[in-house]
N, C-alpha and C positions, 0 to 999 in steps of 0.2 A: 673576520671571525668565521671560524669553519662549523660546520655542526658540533663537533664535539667539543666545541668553546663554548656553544650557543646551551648545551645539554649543561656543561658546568653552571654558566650562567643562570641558568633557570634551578638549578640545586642550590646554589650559594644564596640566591636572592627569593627564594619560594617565599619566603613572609613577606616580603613587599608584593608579589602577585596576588599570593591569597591575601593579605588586607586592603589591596586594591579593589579585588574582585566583589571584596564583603562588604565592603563601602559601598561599591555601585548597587549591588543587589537590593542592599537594604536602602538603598535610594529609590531604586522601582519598588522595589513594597512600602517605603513611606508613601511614593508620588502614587499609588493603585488606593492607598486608603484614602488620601485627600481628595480624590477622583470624587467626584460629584457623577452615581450610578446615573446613567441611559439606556430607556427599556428602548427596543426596536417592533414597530410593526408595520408590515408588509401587506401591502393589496396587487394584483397582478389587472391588468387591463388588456382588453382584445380589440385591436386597431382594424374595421371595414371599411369596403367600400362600396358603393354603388356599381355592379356588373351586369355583365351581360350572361346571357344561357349558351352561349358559345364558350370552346377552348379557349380562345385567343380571346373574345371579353373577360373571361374567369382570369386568365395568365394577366393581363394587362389592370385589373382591378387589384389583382395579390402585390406586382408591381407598386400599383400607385398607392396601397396602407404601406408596404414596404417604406417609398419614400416620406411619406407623412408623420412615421413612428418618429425619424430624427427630427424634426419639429417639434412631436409635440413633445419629447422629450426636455427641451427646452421650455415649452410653457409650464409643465407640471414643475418645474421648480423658478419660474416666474413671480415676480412680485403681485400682479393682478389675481395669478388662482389663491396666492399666499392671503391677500389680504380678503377674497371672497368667502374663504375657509374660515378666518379669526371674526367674520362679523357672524357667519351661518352659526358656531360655537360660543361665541362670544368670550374665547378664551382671552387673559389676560399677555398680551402678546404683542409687539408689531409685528410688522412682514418681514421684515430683514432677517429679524431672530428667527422665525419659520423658515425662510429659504434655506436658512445655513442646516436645520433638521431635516431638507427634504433631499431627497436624492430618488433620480429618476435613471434606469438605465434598461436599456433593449437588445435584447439576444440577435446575435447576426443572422439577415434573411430571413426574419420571421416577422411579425405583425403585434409579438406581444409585450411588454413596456411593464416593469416590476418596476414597483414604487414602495419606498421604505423610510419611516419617519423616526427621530429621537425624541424621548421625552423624558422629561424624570420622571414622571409618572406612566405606572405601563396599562392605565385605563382610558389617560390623556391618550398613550400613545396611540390605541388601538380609535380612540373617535376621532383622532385630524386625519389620520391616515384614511379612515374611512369616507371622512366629509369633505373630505381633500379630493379621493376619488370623483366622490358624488357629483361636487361641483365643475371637476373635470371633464363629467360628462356630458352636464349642461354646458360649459366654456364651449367644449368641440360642437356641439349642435347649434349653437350661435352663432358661429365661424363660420361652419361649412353649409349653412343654409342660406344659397343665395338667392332668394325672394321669401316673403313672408307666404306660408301655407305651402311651398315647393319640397319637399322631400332632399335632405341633407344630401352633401355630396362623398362626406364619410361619416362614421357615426364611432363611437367608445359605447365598452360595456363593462363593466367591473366584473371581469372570468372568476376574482379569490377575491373576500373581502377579509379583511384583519381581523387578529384573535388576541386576547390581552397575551403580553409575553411572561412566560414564566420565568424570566432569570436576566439580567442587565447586560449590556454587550460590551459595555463601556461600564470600568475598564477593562481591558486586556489583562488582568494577572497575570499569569500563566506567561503572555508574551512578553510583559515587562519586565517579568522576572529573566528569562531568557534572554532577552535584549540584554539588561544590567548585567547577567554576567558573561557576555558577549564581549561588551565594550570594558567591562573590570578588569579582565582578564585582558585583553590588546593593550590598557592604559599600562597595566601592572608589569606586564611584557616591556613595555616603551620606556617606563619609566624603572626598571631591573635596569635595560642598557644604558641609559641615559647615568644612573647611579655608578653602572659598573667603567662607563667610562669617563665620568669624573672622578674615580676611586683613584686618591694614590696613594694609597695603605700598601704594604709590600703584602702580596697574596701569591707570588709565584717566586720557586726556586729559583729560573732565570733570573727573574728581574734583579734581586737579591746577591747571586752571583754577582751580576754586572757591576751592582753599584761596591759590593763589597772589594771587588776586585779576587775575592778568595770563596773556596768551597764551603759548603752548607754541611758541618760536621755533627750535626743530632735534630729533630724536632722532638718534643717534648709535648705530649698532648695533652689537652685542659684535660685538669681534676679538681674538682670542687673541694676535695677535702684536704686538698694539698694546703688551702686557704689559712684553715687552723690550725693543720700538722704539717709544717714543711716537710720533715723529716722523715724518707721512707727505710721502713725495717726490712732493709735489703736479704735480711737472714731465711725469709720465708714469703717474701713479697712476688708473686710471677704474673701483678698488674702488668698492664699497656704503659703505664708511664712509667715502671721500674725498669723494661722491657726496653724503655727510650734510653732512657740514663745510661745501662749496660750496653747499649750501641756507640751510645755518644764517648762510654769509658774506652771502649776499642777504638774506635775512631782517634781519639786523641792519643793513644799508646801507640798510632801508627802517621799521624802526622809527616813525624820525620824520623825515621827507621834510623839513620845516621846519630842525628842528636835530637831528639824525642825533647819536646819540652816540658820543662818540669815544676817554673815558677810558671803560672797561671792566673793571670788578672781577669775575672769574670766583668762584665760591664755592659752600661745597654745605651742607648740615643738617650731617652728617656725614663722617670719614674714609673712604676705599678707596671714593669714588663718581664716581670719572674725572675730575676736580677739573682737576688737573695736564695730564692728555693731552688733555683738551678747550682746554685755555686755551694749550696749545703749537698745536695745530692749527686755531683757529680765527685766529692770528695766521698762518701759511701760508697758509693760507686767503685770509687779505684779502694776502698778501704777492706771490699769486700773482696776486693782481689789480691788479696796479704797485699798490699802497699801502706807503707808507714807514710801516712798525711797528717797536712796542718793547715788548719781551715782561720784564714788570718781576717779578719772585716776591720775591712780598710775604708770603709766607709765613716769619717769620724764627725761627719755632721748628723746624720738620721741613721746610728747603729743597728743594728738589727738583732744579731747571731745571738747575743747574751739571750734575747728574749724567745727568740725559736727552741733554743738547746735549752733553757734554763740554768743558764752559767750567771758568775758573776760578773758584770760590765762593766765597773768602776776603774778597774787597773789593770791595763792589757798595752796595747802598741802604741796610744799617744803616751803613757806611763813609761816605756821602755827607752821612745825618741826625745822624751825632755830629762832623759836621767833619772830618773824618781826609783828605777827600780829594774833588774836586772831583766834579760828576755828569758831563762831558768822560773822568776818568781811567778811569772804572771801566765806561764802557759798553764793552760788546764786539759785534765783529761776527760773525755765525756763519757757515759755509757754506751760509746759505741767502739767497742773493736778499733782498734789503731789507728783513731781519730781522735786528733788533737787538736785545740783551740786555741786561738791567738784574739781576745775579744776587741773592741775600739778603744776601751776605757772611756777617761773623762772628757768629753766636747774641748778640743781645744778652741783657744782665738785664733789661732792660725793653721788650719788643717794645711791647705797647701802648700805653706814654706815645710812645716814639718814630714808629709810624704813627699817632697823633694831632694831633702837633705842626703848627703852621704850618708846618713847617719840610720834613715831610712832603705838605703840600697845595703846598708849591712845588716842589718835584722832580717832581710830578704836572702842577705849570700849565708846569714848563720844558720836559717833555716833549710836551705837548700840541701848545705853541710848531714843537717840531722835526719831529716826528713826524706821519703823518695818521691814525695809531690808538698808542691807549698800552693795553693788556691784560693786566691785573693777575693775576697765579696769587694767591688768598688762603688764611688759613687755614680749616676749618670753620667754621661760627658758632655752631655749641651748645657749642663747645670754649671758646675765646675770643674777646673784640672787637673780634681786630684784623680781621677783614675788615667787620664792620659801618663801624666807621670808615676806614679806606680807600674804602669806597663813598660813605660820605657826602660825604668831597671830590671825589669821582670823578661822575661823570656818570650812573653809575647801575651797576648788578648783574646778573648773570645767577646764575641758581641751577642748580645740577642735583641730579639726581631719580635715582635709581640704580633701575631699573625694577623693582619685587620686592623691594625690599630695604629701600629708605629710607622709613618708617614718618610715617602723615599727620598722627601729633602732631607731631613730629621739623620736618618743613614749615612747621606751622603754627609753630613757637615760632623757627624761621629767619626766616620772614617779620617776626615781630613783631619781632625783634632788629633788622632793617633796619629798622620803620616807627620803630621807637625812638630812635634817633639822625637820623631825614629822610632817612633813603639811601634814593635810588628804586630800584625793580625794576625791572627792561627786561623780563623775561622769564624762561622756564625752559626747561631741556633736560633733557629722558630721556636717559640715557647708559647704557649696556648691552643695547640693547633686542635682546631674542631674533630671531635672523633667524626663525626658525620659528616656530611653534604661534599661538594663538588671540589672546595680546599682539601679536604681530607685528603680524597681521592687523589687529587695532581701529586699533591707530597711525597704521600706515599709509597704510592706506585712510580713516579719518575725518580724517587731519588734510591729508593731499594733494587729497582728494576733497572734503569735507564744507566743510571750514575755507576751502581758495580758489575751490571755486564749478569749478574745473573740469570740461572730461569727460576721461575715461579716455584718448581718443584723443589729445588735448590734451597730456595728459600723458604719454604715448609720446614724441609726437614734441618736444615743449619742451627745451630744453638747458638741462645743470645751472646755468646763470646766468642763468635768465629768472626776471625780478624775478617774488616771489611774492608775496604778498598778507597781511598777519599783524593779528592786533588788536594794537593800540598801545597801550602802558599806558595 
């Protein structure tokens, strides 16, 4: 992974960093409020000894509190001064619990020894600290007095004595909070790669290539409104996703320059992958470009198209392949400019034998006859074989690819279902594709830029129907 994988990665997965980050944070501000406050006060002490009035007594006297300071560093947080302190106070305490508050340390080369205690209380703190000292200083006059009435051989003096604290040390806010999103942000990090390389959702044109074996001939970028109104009014529409449609329509009128296909079986791996509202709109598409079409849904288990266009459903292509009633009776015209419908009609028992049938491959050859695009809505192909067979009388397939979502076994076992019966592949469409973040960008730019050889500038000024360039199955 190069930086500019690492830069996409971090755009496509920012909500897992930032709700990483926001969890830990607000872990150090839960764990700073359950904090049980600790006041801190400090007493400072001055380590002598007994000298001489000479340099070399002076120099050899600073030496020897020098070495004594690391001693008594050690007794000031000793169990003995600890427990002479809790009787002099008579605080409620053992000595154990007091050593762990005491801390004693001494500046390099000097004589002088800072002492600093915790307490929850900052009145506590400021009298062990103090009686702590005090008896400190009797401890060392005890020690270092060797014979009774002889004059000690170092002595301590309390230089600072403690002040109550105004403010608690413990906790740290400030740095927990900082920690937490230290570490939020590295987990969020860890676990964005960890996601992105367990991800096997199709997120990249290569990959998609590879498994399709064929080129990536539109993406179709999410629109929320597409949800309720499949159907875009191509007459005045110059949205981003109409914008997609109008590439995707050029793209397929150059497929194959020689013999351009013109029966069209849309279909996807899976359900809820724009199936329907791609194969509504790329019929608009070519409609708006005077082409006479006929938008057939061949889907006869979960019909759709009646209810998108507000046609009637009842009697359409299962109606036409059981006899019941002529392929003339059952086509309808929609309020759309030279789009025509072919609906599912009524749920047969047996969809598959019926778009199998010869009988089915000539409603497709009658159409082809009338029509200068026939554009088949199908069902999934992991579900069942009615869209593999539909394609294989049909001039070939297009797939779509629900960007992040539709999974590259899923692809892979779609494609083999089309090579299974000899249905050709035209191509594939990404559908949903994020207008923002780090998918956006790979899309867009590798497949406008990379894939037609254009420049940038080129592609400013080109209008949505300048033939664009695509690999051909």
């Amino acid at each position: 992974m190069n930086l500019q994988d690492f830069t996409k990665l971090l755009r496509a997965r920012w909500i897992t960093i930032a709700v990483t980050a926001l969890v830990a944070v607000l872990a150090a501000i839960a764990y700073s409020l359950l904090t049980t406050p600790l006041y801190e006060a400090s007493t400072r002490l001055y380590v002598s000894t007994s000298a001489g009035s000479s340099a070399v007594e002076l120099y050899q006297g600073n030496r020897l509190s020098q070495e004594r300071v690391a001693s008594f560093t050690q007794l000031l947080t000793g169990q003995t001064l600890a427990q002479r302190t809790i009787d002099k106070l008579g605080v409620s305490m053992d000595a154990a619990t007091l050593q762990k508050r005491v801390k004693a340390t001494a500046k390099l080369d000097t004589v002088l020894i800072d002492v600093s205690v915790l307490d929850e209380s900052p009145v506590r703190a400021r009298d062990i600290a103090n009686a702590l000292s005090d008896e400190f200083v009797v401890m060392v006059g005890e020690l270092e007095t060797p014979k009774p009435g002889a004059a000690p051989d170092a002595r301590v003096v309390v230089e600072q004595r403690a002040s109550v604290p105004s403010k608690p040390v413990v906790p740290k806010t400030a740095r927990n909070i900082a920690i937490g999103l230290a570490l939020g942000m590295s987990l969020g990090v860890g676990l964005a790669v960890i996601r992105e390389v367990l991800d096997n959702t199709v997120k990249s044109r290569e990959t998609l290539e590879e498994i399709t074996g064929v080129g990536i001939v539109g993406t179709v970028p999410i629109d929320k409104v597409r949800r309720n109104q499949p159907a875009i009014s191509f007459d005045n529409d110059t949205s981003a996703i109409a914008e997609a449609f109008r590439k995707l329509r050029t793209n397929l009128q150059f497929l194959s320059v020689d013999n351009p296909p013109r029966v069209i079986v849309v279909t996807s791996s899976v359900p809820n992958e724009g199936k329907s509202t791609t194969a509504i709109n790329i019929a608009l598409a070519l409609a708006e470009a005077e082409h006479d079409v006929v938008l057939v849904d061949g889907d006869m288990r979960r019909p759709s198209l009646d209810k998108y266009l507000n046609l009637v459903g009842q009697a359409g292509f299962s109606t036409v392949l059981s006899g019941a009633a002529s392929l003339s009776e059952v086509l309808q015209e929609t309020n759309f400019p030279r789009l025509t419908v072919l609906t599912s009609g009524a749920t047969p028992p047996n969809p598959s034998e019926l778009l199998g049938s010869m009988a089915a491959k000539n409603v497709l050859s009658e159409l082809r006859e009338k029509y200068d695009y026939v554009i088949v809505d199908s069902a999934p192909l992991l579900a069942v074989t009615d869209s593999a067979l539909l394609a294989a009388n049909a001039d070939g397939a297009l797939i779509m690819t629900r960007f992040g979502q539709t999974k590259r076994e899923q692809v892979e076992h779609a494609v083999r279902n089309l090579a299974g019966v000899g249905a050709s592949l035209l191509g594939a469409v990404v559908t949903m594709m994020p207008t923002r973040g780090g998918g956006a960008y790979s899309y867009n730019y590798s497949y406008s830029y990379r894939h037609y050889g254009e420049s940038k500038k080129s592609e400013r000024e080109s209008t949505p129907d300048t033939p664009e360039k695509t690999e051909t199955p």
